[in-house]
N, C-alpha and C positions, 0 to 999 in steps of 0.2 A: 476745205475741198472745193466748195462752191462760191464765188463770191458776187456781193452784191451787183458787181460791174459786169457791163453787157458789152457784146462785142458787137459787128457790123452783122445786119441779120436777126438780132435780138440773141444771139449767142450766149451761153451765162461761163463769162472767165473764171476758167478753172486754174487749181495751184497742181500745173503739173510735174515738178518735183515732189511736191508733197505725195501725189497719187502715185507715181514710180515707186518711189521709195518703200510706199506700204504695199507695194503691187510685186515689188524682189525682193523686199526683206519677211514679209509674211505671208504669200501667196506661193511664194515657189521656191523649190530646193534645186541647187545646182551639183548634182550627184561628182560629178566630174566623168564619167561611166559616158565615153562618147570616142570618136573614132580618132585612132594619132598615127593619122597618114599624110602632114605636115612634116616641114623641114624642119622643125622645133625637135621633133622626136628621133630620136639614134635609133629607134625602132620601128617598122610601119606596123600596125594592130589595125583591123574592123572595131565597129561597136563592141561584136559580138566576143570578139576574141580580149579586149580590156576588160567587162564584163567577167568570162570565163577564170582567165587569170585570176582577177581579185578577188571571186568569191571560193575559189580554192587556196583561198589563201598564201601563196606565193610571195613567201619572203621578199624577192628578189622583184616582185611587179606590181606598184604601189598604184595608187591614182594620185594625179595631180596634187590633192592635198594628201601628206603622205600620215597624215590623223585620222582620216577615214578608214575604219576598219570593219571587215563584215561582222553581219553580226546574223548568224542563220538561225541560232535556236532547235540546233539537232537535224535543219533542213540538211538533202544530199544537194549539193552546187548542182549538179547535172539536171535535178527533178526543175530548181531554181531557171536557170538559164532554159529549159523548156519550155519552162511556163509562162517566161516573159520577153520569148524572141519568137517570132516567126521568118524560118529561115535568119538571112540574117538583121533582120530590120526588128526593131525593140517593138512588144506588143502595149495598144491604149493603157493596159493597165498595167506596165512599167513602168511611164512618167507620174502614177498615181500612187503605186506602191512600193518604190523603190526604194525611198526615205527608210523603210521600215527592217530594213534589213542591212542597215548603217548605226556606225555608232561612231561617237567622238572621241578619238583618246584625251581627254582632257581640256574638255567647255570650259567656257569663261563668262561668269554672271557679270552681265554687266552693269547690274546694282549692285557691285560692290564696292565698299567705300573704303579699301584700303589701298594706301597710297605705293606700299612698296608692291602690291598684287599686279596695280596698274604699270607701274615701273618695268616691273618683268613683263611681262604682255607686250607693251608698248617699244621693249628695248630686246626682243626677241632674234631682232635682226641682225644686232650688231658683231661685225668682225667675220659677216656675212660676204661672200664675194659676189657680184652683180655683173648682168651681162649688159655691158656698153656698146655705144656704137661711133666709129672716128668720121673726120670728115666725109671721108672716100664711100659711108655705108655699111665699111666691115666690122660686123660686132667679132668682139673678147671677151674672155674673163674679167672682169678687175678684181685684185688682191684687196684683202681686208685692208682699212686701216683703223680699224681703232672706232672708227663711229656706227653709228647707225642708221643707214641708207633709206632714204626718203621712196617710198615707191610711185611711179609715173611710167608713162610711155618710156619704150625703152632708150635714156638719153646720150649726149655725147660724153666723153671721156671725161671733160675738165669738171672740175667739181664746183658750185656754184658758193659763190662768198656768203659767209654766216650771214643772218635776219638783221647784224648791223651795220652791214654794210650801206655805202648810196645805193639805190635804187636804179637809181639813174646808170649806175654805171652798168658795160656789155656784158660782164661776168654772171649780172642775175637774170639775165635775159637766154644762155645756153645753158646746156650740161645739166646736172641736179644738184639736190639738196641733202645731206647728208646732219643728222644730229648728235649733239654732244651728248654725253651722260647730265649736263645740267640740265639741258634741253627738256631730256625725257623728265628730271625730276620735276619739272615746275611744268610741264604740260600732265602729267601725271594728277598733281594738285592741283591745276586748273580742271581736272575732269570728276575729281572725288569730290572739287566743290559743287559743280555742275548734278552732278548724280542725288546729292544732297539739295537741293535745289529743284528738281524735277523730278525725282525718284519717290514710287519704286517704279517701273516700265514695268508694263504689262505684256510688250512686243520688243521686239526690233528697231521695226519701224517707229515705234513710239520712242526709241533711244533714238534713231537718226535725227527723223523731223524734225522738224519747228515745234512748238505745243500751241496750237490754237485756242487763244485768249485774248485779255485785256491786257494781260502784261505781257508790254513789249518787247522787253528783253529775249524772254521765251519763245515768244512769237516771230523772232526775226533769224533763229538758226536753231541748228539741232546741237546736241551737249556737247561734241567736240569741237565743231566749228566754235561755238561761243566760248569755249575755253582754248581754242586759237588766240581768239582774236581780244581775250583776255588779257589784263596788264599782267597778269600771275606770269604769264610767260612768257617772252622775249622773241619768239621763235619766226617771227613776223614784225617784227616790231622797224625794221627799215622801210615797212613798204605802208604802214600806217599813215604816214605822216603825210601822206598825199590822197585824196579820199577821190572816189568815182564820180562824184555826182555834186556838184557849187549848191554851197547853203542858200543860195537866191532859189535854186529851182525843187527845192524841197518842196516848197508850198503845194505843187503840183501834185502829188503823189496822196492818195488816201491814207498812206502807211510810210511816209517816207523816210520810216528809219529802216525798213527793208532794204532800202538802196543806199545806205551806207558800206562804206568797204575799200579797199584800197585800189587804185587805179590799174596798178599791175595787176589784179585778180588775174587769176587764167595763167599767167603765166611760169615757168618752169621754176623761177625763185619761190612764189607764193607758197606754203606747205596748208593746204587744204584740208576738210577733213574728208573726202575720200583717198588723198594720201596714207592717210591716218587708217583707214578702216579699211583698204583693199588686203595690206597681207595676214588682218586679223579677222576679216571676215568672216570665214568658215569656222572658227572658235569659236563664235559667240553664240551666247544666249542670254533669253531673258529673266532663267530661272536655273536653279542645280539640281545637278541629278544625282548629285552623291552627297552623302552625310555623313557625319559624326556623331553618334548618340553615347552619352552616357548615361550612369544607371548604377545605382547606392542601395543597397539593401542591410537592412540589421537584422537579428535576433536578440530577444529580453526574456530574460526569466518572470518565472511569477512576478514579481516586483518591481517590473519596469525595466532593471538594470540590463543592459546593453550585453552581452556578451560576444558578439561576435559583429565583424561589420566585415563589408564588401563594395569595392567597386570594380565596373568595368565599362570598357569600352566596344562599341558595334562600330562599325564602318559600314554605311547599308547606300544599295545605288538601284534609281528607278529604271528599270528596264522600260522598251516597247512593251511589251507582252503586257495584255491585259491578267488580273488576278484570277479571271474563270478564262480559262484559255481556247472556250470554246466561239470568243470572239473573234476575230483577227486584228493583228495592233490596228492595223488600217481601216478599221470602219467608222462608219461616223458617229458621233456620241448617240446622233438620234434613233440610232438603229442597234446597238449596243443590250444587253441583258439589265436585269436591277440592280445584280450583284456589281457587275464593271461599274456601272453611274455612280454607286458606292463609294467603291474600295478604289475607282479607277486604276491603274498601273500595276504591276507587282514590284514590291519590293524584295531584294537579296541580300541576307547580310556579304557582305566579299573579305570581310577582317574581324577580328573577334581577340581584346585580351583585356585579363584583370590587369586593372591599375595597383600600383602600390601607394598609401596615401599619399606621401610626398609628393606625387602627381596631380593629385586634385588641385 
């Protein structure tokens, strides 16, 4: 966060990527719950009226991340949108309690270490149609083809040559990037390695960042950039071969393998890792909230002997709602009862069946 180096003034240089990063990925939620009275929208809505819609649930009126689902808890929508609009402008404590009355259809830990879990995540997009933009400024649709669309500003039509291509040449300099199925596979295993390596995250942030140490590796990007920019995966691998910064002027640098990197950086060829993490952002997390439990049970007569055995399966998911529910999800641990500090969260079983052994 703070580093030894001073600036003019006696200033103390700070890493301000590192502080964003932990400033939006654990400081603050981006509800989507905001006004779509842009040309983007085939609908114009108020705050107040996206709001409305969503938490009545409305098949048909989704928010931007369309995983976002209410989550009221018996709440009446109308008591809700009262209580957190004045007129139609959203009240202080709706940027602080809103989160709470959200759920994710389907989070994604991202200490996980399985390679085909990351695969699907990562290859979510594919055969996805994306909106482009031609010379003239007029965006289109574009039709699938088969890969999976790199996300960035929204680019032109032509599609940018695979990671082996020259570097040099016009084609990685416009248009996007688009992945193969190898692609995904071997930046998938660049990430399971990575995870393995720096895991478990206790944040977000803690998966984006750098990890501040002595080992530089870690210290010099966060687990997808570094599994970018990995031999594991090809996906960059044209734009390597030319580095930002001449080995002469390393010396310069406190840290100068920070400033390794490929010279194109930035640019629309390069696949970054907030390419990587923009359309999977709002999936993640740093831990799960749904499980699997099993559970074996016998009976034995006087003699030990076994006569009867049993398994089954629970499927159990941690809600908001604290276990005495005379807290609100939203309060702070410090202000919380003994029982909540406890038990914290309630758990619900949502599935329930005997296994047959052959299962076990």
């Amino acid at each position: 966060e703070r580093t030894d180096t001073t600036l003019s003034g006696g200033r103390p240089a700070a890493d301000h990527s590192f502080l964003a990063n932990r400033a939006l990925w654990d400081d603050y939620f981006l509800s989507g719950i905001a006004p779509q009275n842009t040309g983007t929208y085939t609908r114009s809505r108020e705050q107040k009226a996206v709001a409305t819609d969503f938490f009545k649930r409305d098949a048909y009126v989704k928010l931007p991340v369309a995983r976002y689902l209410p989550d009221l808890r018996g709440q009446d929508p109308a008591k809700i949108i009262s209580t957190y609009f004045s007129g139609t402008s959203p009240s202080d404590a709706a940027t602080r309690e809103i989160a709470s009355l959200l759920r994710v259809d389907g989070l994604f830990n991202v200490n996980s270490t399985s390679v085909e879990a990351w695969k699907c995540l990562l290859g979510s997009l594919k055969n996805r149609p994306i909106v482009v933009r031609d010379d003239t400024g007029a965006e289109t649709i574009d039709a699938a083809d088969g890969s999976t669309p790199v996300s960035s500003l929204t680019p032109l039509k032509a599609t940018i040559a695979t990671g082996d291509a020259d570097s040099k040449h016009a084609s990685q300099w416009v248009g996007r990037r688009t992945l193969t199925d190898d692609e995904i596979d071997g930046l998938a295993r660049a990430i399971v390695k990575e995870v393995r390596r720096r895991g478990p995250f206790l944040s977000l942030a803690d998966f984006v960042n750098r990890r501040v140490g002595k080992d530089k590796d870690l210290a010099r990007a966060g687990a997808i950039q570094s599994a970018l920019d990995s031999t594991d995966t090809r996906i960059n691998q044209a734009y390597n071969t030319s580095r930002s910064v001449p080995t002469a002027t390393f010396s310069r640098f406190t840290f100068p393998e920070a400033e390794k990197g490929p010279m194109a950086f930035g640019s629309p060829g390069v696949v970054k890792q907030a390419d990587i993490l923009t359309p999977i952002a709002p999936v993640l997390s740093a831990r799960s909230d749904s499980f699997i439990i099993r559970a074996y049970g016998e009976s034995v007569d006087g003699n030990g002997k076994v006569i009867a055995r049993a398994w089954c399966e629970a499927t159990v998911e941690r809600s908001a709602a604290f276990v005495d529910p005379t807290d609100a999800p939203e309060r702070a641990y410090t202000t919380i009862n003994s029982i909540n500090r406890f038990y914290g969260r309630r758990f619900s079983i949502v599935a329930f069946r005997w296994l047959n052994p052959t299962e076990v």
